[in-house]
C-alpha positions as CSV (number, residue, x, y, z in Angstrom):
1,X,3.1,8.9,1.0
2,X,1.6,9.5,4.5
3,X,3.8,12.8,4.5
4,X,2.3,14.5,1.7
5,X,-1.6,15.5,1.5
6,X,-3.4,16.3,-2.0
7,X,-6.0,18.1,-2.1
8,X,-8.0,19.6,-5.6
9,X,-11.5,21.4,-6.0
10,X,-13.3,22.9,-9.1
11,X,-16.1,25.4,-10.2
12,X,-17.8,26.0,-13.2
13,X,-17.8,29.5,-14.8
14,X,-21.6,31.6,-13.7
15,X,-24.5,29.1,-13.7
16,X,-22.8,26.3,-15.5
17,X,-23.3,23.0,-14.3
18,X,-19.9,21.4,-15.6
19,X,-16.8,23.5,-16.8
20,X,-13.7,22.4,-18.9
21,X,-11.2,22.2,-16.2
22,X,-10.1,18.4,-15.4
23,X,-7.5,17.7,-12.4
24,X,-6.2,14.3,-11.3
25,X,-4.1,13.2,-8.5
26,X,-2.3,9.7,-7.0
27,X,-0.5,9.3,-4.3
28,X,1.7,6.3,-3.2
29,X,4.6,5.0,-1.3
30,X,7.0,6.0,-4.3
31,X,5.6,9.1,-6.1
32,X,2.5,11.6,-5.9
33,X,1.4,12.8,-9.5
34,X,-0.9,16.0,-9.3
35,X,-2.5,17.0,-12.9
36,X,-4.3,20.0,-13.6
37,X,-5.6,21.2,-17.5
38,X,-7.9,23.8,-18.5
39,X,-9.9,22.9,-21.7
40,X,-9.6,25.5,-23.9
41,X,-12.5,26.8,-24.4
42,X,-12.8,28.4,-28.2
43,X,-12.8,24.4,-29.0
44,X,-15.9,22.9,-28.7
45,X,-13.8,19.4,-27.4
46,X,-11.9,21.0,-24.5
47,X,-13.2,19.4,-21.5
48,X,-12.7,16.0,-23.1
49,X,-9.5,17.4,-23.7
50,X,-8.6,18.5,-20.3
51,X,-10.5,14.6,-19.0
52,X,-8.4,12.5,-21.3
53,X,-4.9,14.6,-21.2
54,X,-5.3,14.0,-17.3
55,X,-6.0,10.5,-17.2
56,X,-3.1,9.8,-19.9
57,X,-0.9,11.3,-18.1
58,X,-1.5,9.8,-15.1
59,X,-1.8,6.4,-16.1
60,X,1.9,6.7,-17.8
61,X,3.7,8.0,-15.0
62,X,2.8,5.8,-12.8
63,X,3.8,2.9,-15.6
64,X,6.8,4.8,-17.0
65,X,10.2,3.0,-18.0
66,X,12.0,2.6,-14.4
67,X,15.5,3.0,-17.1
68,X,13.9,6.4,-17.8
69,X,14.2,9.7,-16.0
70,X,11.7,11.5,-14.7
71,X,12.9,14.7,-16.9
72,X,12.8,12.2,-20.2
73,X,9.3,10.5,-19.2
74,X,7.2,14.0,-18.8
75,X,8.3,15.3,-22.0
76,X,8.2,11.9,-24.2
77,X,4.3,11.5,-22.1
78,X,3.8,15.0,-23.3
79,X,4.6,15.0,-26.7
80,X,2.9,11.6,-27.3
81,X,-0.3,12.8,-26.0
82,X,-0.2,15.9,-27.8
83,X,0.1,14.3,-31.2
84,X,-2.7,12.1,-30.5
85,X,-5.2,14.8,-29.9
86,X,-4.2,16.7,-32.5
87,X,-4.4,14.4,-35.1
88,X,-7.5,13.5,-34.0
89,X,-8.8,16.8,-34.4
90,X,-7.5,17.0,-37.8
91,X,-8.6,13.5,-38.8
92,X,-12.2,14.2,-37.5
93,X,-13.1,17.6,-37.6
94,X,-10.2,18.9,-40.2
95,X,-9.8,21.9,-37.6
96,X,-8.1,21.5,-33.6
97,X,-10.6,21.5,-31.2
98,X,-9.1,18.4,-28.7
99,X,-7.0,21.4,-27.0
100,X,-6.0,21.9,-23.3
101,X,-3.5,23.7,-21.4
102,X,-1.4,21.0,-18.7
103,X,0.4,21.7,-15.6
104,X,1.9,19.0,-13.8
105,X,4.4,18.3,-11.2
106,X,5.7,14.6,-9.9
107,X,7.4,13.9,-6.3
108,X,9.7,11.5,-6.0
109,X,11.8,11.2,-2.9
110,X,12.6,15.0,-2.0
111,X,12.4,15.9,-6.1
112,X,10.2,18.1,-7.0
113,X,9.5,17.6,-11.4
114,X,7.6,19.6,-12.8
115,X,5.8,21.5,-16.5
116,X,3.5,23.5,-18.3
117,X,1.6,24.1,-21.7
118,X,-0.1,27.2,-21.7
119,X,-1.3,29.5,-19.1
120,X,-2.4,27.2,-16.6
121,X,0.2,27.9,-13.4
122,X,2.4,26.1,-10.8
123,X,3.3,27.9,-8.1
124,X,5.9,27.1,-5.1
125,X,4.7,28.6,-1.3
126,X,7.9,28.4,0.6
127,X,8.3,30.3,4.0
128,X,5.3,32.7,3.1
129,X,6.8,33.7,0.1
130,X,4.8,32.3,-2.9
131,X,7.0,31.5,-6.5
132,X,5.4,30.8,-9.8
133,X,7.9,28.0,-10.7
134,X,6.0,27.4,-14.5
135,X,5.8,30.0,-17.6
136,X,3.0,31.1,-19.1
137,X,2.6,30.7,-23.4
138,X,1.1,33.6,-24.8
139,X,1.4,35.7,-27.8
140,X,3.6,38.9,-28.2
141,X,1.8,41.6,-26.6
142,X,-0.3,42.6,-29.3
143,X,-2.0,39.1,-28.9
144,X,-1.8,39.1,-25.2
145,X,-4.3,36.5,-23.5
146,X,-3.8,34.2,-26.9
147,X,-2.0,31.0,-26.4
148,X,1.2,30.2,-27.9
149,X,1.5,26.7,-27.1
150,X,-1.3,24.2,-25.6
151,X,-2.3,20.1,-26.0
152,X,-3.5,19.3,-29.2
153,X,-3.2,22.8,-31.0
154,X,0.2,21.8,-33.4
155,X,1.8,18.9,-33.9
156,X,4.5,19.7,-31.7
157,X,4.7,20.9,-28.0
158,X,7.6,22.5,-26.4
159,X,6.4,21.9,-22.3
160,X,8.3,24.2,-20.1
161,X,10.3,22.1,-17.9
162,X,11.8,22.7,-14.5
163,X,13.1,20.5,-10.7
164,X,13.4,21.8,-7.3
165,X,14.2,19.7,-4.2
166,X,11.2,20.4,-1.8
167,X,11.6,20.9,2.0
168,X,9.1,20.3,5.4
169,X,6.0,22.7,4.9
170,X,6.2,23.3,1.1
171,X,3.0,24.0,-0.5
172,X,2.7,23.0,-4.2
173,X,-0.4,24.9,-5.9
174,X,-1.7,24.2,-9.6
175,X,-4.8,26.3,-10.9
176,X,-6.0,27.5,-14.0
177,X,-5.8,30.9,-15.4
178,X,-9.6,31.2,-13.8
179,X,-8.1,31.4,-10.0
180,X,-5.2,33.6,-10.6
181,X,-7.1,36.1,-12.7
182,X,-9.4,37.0,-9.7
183,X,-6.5,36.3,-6.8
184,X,-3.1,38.0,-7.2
185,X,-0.5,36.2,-5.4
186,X,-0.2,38.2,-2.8
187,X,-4.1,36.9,-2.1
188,X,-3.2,33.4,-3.2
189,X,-0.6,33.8,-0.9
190,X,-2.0,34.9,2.5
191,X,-5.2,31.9,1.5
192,X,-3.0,29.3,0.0
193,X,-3.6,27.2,3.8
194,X,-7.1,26.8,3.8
195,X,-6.9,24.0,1.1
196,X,-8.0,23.8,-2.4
197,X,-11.5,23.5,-1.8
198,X,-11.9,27.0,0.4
199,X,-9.5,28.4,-2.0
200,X,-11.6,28.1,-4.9
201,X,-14.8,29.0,-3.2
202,X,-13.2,32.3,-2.0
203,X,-12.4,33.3,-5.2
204,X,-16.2,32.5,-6.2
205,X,-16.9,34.8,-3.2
206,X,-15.2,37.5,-4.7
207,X,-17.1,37.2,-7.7
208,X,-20.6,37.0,-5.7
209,X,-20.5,33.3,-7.1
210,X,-20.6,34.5,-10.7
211,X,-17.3,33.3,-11.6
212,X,-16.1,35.2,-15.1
213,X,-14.0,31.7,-16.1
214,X,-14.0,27.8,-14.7
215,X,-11.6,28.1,-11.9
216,X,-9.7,24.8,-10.4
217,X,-7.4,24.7,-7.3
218,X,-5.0,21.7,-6.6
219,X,-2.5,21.9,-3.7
220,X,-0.1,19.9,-2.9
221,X,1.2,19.9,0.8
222,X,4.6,18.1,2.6
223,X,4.0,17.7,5.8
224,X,7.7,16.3,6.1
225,X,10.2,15.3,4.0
226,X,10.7,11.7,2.7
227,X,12.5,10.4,5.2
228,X,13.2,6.9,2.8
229,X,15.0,8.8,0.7
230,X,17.2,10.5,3.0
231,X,18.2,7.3,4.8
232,X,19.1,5.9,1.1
233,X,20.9,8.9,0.0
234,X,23.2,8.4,3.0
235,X,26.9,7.4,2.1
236,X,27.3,5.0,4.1
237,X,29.9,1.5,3.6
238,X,28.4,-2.4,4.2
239,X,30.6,-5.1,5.2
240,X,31.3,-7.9,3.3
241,X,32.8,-10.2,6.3
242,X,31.3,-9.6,10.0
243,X,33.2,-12.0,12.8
244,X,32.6,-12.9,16.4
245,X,34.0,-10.3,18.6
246,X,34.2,-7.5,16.3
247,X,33.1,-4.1,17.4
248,X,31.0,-1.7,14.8
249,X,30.8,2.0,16.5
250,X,30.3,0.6,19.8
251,X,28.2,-2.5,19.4
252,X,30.3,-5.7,19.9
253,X,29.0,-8.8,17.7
254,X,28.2,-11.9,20.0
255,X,27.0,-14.7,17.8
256,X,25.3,-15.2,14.2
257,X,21.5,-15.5,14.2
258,X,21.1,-16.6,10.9
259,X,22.5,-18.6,8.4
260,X,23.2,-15.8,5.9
261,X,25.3,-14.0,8.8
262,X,23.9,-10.7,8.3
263,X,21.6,-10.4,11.6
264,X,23.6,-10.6,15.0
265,X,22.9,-10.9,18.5
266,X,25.6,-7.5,19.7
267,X,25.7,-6.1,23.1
268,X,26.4,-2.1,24.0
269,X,27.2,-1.1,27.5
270,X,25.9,-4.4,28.5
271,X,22.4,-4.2,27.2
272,X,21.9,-7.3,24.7
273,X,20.5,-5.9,21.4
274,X,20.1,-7.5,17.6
275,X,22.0,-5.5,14.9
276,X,20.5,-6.3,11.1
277,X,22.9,-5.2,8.2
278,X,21.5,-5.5,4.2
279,X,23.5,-8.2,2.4
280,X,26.8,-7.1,0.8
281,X,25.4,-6.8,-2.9
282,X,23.3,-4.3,-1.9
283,X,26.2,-1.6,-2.3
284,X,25.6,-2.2,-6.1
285,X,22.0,-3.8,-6.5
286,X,19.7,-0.3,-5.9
287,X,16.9,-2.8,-5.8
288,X,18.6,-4.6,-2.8
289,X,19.1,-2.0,-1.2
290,X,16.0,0.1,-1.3
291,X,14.4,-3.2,0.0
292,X,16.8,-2.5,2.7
293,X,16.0,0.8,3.5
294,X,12.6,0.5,3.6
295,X,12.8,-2.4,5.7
296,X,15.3,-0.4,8.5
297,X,12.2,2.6,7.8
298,X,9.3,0.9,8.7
299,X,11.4,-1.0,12.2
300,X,11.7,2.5,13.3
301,X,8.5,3.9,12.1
302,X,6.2,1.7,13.4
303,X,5.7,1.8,17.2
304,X,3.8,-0.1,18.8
305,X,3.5,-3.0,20.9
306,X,3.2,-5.8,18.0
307,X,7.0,-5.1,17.1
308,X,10.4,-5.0,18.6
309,X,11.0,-1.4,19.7
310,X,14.3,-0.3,16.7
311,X,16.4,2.5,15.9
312,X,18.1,3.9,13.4
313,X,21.5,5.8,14.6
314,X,22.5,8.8,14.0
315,X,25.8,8.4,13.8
316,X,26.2,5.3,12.2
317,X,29.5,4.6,10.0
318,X,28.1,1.4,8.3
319,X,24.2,0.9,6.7
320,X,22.6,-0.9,9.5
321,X,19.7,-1.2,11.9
322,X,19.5,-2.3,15.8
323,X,16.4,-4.1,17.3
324,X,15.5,-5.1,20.9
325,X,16.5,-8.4,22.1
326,X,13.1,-10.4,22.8
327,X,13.9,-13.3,24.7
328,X,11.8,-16.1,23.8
329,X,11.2,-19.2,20.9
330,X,10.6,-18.6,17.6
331,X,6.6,-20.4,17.4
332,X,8.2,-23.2,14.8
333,X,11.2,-23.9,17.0
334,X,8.5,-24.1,20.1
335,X,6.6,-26.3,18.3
336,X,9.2,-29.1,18.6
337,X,9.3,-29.5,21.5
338,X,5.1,-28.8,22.0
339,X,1.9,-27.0,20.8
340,X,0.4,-23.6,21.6
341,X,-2.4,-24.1,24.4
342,X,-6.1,-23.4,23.5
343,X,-5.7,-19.9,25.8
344,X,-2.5,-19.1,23.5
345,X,-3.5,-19.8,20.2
346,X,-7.0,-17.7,20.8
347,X,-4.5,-15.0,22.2
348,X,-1.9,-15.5,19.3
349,X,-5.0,-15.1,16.9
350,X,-6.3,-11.4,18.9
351,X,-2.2,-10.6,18.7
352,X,-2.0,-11.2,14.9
353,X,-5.6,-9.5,13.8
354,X,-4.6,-6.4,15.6
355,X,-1.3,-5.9,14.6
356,X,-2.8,-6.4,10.8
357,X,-5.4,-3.8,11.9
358,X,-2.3,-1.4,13.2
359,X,-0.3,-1.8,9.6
360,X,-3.2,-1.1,7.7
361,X,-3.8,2.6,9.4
362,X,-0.1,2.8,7.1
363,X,-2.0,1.5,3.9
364,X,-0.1,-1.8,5.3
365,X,0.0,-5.9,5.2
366,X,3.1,-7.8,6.8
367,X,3.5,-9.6,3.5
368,X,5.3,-12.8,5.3
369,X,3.1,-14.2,8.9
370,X,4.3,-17.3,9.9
371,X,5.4,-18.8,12.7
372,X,9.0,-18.3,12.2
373,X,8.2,-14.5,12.0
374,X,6.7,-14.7,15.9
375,X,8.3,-14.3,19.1
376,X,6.7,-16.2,22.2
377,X,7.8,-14.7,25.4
378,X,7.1,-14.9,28.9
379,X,6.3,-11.9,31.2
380,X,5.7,-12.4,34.9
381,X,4.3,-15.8,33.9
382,X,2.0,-14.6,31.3
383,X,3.1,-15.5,27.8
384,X,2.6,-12.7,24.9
385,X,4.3,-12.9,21.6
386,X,5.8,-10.5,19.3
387,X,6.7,-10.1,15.1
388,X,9.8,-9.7,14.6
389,X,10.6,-9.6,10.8
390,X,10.2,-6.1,9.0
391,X,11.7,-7.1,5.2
392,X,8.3,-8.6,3.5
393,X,6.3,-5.4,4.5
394,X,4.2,-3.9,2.0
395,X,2.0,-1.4,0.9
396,X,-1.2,-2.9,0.8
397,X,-2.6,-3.8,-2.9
398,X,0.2,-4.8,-4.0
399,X,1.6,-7.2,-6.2
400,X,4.6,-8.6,-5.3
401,X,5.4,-12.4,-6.2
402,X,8.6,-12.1,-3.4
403,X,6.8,-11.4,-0.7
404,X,5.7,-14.3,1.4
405,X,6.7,-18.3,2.3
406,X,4.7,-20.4,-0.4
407,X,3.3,-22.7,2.3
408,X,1.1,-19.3,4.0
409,X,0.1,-17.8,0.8
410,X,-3.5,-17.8,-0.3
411,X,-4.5,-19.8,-3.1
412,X,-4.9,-16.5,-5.2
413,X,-1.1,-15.2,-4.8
414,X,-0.1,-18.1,-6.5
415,X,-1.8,-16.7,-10.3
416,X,-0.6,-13.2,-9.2
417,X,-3.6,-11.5,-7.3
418,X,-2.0,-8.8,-5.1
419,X,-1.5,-9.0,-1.5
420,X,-4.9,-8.0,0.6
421,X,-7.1,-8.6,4.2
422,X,-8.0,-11.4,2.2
423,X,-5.2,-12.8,1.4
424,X,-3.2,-12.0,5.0
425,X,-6.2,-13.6,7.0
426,X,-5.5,-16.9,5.3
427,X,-1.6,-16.6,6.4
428,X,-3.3,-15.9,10.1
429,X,-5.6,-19.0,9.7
430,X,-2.1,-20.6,8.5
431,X,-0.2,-19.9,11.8
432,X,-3.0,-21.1,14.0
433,X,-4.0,-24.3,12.4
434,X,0.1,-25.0,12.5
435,X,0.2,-23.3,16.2
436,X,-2.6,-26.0,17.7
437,X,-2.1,-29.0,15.7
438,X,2.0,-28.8,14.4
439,X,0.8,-29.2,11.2
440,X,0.2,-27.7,8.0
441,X,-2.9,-27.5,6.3
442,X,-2.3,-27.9,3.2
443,X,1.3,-29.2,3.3
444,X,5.1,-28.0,3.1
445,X,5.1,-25.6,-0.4
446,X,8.0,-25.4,-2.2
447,X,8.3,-22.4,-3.7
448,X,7.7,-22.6,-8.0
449,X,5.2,-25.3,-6.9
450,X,2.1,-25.0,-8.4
451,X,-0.6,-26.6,-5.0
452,X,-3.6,-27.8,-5.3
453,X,-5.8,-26.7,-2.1
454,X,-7.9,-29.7,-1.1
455,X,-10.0,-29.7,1.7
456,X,-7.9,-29.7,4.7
457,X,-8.3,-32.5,7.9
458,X,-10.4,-30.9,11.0
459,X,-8.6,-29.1,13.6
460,X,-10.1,-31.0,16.0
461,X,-9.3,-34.2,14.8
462,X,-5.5,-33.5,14.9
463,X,-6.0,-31.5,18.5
464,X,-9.3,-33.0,20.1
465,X,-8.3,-29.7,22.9
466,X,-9.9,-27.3,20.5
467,X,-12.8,-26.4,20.9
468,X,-15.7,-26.2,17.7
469,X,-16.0,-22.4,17.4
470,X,-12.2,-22.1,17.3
471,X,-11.9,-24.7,14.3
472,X,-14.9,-22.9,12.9
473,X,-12.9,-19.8,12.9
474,X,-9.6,-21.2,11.6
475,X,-11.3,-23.1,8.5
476,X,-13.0,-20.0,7.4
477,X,-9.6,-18.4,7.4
478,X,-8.1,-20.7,5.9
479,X,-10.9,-21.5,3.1
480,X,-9.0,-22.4,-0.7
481,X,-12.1,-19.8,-1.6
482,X,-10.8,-16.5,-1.4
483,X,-15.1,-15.5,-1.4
484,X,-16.1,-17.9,1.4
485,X,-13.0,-16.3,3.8
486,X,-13.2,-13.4,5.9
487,X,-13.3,-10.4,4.4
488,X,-11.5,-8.3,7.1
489,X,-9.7,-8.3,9.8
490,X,-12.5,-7.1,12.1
491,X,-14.7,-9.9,10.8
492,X,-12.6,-12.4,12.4
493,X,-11.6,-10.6,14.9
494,X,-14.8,-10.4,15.8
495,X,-15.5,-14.2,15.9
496,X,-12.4,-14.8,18.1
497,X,-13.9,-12.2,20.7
498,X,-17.5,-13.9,20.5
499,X,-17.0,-17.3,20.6
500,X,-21.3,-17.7,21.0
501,X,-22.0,-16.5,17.4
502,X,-19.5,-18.2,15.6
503,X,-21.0,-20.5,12.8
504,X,-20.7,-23.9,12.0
505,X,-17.7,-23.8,8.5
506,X,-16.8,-26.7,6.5
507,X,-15.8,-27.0,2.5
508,X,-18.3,-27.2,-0.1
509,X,-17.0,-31.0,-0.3
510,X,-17.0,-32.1,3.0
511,X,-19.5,-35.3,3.4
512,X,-22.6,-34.5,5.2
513,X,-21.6,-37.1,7.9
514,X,-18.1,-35.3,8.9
515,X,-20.9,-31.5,8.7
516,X,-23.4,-32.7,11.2
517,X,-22.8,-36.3,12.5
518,X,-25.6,-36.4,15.0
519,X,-28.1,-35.1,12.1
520,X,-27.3,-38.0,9.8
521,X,-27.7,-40.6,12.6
522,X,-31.4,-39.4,13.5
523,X,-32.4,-38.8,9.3
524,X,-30.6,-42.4,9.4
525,X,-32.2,-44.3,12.3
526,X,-35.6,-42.1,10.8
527,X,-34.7,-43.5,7.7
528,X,-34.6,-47.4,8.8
529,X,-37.1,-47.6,10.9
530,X,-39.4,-46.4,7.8
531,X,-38.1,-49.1,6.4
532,X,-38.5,-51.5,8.5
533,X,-42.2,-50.7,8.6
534,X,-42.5,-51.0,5.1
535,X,-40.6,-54.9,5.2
536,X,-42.9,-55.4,8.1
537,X,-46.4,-54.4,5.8
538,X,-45.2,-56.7,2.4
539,X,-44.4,-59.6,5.3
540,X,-48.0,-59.9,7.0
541,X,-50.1,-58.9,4.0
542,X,-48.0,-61.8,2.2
């Protein structure tokens, strides 16, 4: 989540090299998980504790049950790791000494979830006021500073549980009871927006770097709300039925642009726009229409030059998006009627790397490239193109069988490798094999179908117009071998921009004749005219 910044630092107590605090963090398009436990330190095992509690955690909530709320996740997470330490402990040492305190809060949307086992702290900083949103477990007073609960000390754990919504500007800050000892809150306070890292060495400051206890700082920071979530959490009705000539707050609907009659051509005050709605199922199917939302999210999000400029209205009374109107051909319907030039597919291939490049500043990957997906247009007689589908875009890494047309998709998507440069670079080498030659490289794909990848024919020999270093270019991209392809974008972005150092690429299996023609014919004519001498030395000494 681009909106919300983690940051987490630790110290070990006086001259000690390693301490038994353990923090981990993960952020992501969905959730952010911040961790923080404090190994407790009468146990000779609490660092490994505090290491494993962490990572456990972690692992779980980012795998948990999607049937399962958060609340129900934490505490089942909690529990479960809890008994595993502690009988372990019991089992191997017949004493508890794999003990820990955890604090722990999850973001989800604008949810805040949070808890705590022992002393270790959460605290809220909302306009400069500064709320300890966990509770401490310690002994009556006459055992103040003893534990009452942590990880691993009984076999059962109460955590303290709590929620919050959070708002813009919320700071989140977990630290062990070696921070707030030496920094009141009034001090954590008025230093909580330096960052975890100056926070921590502050407090060692204040202790002229002798710190009394290991002290750990994680903060959390939202730098703006989700804004996903509030567009889902909108109330807001989707048509079953749209008709020619029907007017939705102000828009009027010209003409279907495809089959499935949810994406119109609509006109406003006449200015020509396309309106997108989700499909009718979606007001039931939360799947359908998250896919939805973030689709209509990233459209307005992402501004740049590569995509339709899009919008989001206010005040909206039905669940819907608007585009700009490009007017142009779809590449594939282009195609019919002729092929991109040698000038357009180099500037179709420059178009498509930097775009890629642009989406993966956003952690990124467009998921579905193709020529169906591209806009060529004409400007003052210059032709440029655009991308004009948003639904197959993805966060980069992942693995997502939807996304994507079978015949574009790298060889690896098919066993269920996630979605990378890698694998986006072959859907670029796709588009422009198709673009100059109108002809796939490996075939039509039917999705289910289970392709082999053989060695596809030359560019040049279905386009003689393109020239050697393109070709080059293309069959690297579009090489069956995810380790013989470009690696990145800028690789073969390069190599578009640099024509003169672009190597020679064929298969592994291509015949030495097709590789270097000209060679074979010299280490050929070479060849016979050995020969020849040879026939002619056995004739006249005969």
């Amino acid at each position: 989540m681009a909106n919300i910044k983690v940051s987490g630092f630790t110290l070990a107590k006086g001259k000690e090299l390693k301490g038994d605090d353990a923090f981990e963090f993960k952020r992501s398009d969905e959730i952010t998980i911040a961790i923080l436990c404090d190994g407790v330190g009468s146990a000779d095992f609490g660092a490994q504790a505090a290491q494993r509690v962490c990572s456990y955690m972690l692992t779980n909530l980012k795998n948990r049950p999607l049937s399962w709320s958060m609340e129900k996740s934490i505490k089942h997470f909690i529990k479960n790791i809890n008994n595993i330490l502690y009988v372990e402990s019991i089992e191997q040492y017949d004493r508890e000494e794999l003990v820990t305190t955890l604090a722990l809060v999850v973001i989800e949307g604008n949810r805040l979830y949070g808890a705590n086992v022992g002393d270790s702290r959460i605290y809220l900083y909302r306009s400069s006021q500064l709320t300890q949103l966990s509770q401490d477990h310690h002994e009556e007073d006459e055992m103040e500073g003893v534990l009452s609960q942590a990880i691993g000390i009984s076999a059962d754990v109460d955590p303290y549980y709590f929620e919050n919504n959070i708002n813009q500007n919320d700071k989140i800050l977990l630290c062990s009871d070696g921070l707030y000892t030496i920094m009141n809150e009034d001090i954590l306070a008025s230093n909580i927006n330096v960052g975890a890292h100056a926070l921590v060495k502050k407090a060692s400051l204040l202790m002229q770097d002798n710190l009394p206890d290991d002290t750990t700082a994680v903060i959390v920071e939202i730098n703006q709300t989700d804004q996903f979530c509030l567009l889902k959490q909108q109330k807001l009705d989707i048509p079953e039925h749209l008709k020619e000539g029907e007017v939705i707050d102000g828009y009027k609907l010209n003409k279907a642009l495809v089959q499935n009659e949810r994406t119109w051509e609509c006109e406003q005050h006449g200015q020509k726009y396309v309106i997108k709605f989700p499909p009718y199922e979606a007001l039931e199917d939360k799947k359908l229409l998250d896919l939805f939302v973030k689709e209509a999210w990233n459209a307005k999000r992402l501004k740049a030059g590569f995509f339709p400029k899009a919008v989001i209205p206010k005040n909206r009374t039905q669940r819907y998006y608007i585009m700009q109107k490009i007017e142009g051909d779809e590449i594939k319907k282009y195609l019919k009627r002729r092929l991109l030039s040698i000038d357009e597919g180099v500037h179709l291939a420059i178009f498509l790397l930097h775009m890629s490049q642009f989406l993966l500043k956003y952690d990124l990957v467009h998921g579905d490239i193709k020529p169906e997906n591209i806009i060529r247009a004409q400007r003052k007689g210059k032709t440029y193109f655009k991308m004009i589908d948003f639904g197959s875009i993805v966060e980069i890494f992942s693995i997502n069988s939807l996304a994507g047309t079978p015949s574009y998709l790298a060889p690896e998507r098919f066993k269920g490798h996630s979605i990378d440069e890698k694998t986006e670079i072959f859907a670029i080498g796709v588009t422009l094999y198709e673009s100059l030659s109108g002809k796939l490289p490996f075939g039509e794909i039917e999705p289910f179908q289970k392709p082999t990848f053989k060695a596809p024919k030359r560019l040049s020999k279905l386009n003689p117009k393109v020239p050697k270093w393109l070709e080059n270019i293309i069959h690297k991209a579009i090489s069956p071998d995810e380790n013989r392809r470009y690696q990145h974008f800028s690789e073969m972005l390069y190599d578009v921009e640099h024509p003169e150092v672009v190597k020679a690429f064929y298969n592994k299996n291509t015949p030495i004749l097709e590789r270097d023609p000209i060679m074979t014919c010299r280490v050929g004519f070479v060849g016979m005219f050995i020969l020849n001498l040879v026939l002619l030395y056995f004739l006249f000494v005969k």
